[in-house]
N, C-alpha and C positions, 0 to 999 in steps of 0.2 A: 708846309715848311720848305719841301725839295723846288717848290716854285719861287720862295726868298734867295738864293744862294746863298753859298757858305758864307760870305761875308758878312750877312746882316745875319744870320741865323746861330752862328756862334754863342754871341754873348748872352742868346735868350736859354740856352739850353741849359738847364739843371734842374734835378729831379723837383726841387721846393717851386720854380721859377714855372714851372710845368702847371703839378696843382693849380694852380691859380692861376692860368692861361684861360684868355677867351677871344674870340674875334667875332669882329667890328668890321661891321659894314656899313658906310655910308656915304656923304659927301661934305667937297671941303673945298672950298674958292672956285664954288661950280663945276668940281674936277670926282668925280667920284671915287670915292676911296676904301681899300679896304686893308686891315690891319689885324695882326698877330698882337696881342696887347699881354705881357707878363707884367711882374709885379715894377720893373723900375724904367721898363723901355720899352715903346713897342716898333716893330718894324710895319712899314706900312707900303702898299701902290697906290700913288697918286694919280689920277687916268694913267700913262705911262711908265713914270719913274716911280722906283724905288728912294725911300726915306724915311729917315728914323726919328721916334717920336720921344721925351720923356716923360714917363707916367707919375701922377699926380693922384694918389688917393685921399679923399677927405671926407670928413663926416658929410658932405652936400653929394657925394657921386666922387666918380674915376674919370678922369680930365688926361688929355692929350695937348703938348707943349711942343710945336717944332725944335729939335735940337739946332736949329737953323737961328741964329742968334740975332737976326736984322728981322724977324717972324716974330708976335708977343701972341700970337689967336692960342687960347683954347677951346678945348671940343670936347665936351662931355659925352664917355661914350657908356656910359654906365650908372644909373642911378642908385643913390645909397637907400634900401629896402629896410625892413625888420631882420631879415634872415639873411643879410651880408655877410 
């Protein structure tokens, strides 16, 4: 988290938002990525930069949405099991 800075790390912090934290490593427009994923945002490094994702739970898996509004990709970073 102290490698996000305060800015992006803020709005993930709360005891419920915790629980249910997981990170996500992998890649995204050839750029490799890796992401803090809670329950409604995740904060992500895209090779270099820093950028925020919103989180998408559904019964098919846990989807990542550019909060970046001209960006429509999702990225499945989490598949929906028995024991979800």
């Amino acid at each position: 988290m102290a490698g996000y800075g305060e800015r992006f790390a803020v709005p993930l912090i709360s005891e419920y938002a915790l629980r249910k934290a997981f990170w996500w490593e992998g890649e995204w427009r050839g750029k490799p990525m890796s992401c803090f994923v809670t329950e409604k945002r995740a904060v992500c490094k895209v090779g270099e930069k820093m950028t925020a994702f919103y989180v998408f739970d559904t019964p098919q898996g846990v989807y990542l949405r550019p909060e970046i509004k001209l960006i429509d990709d999702w990225i499945k970073v989490a598949h929906r099991g028995d024991d979800s």
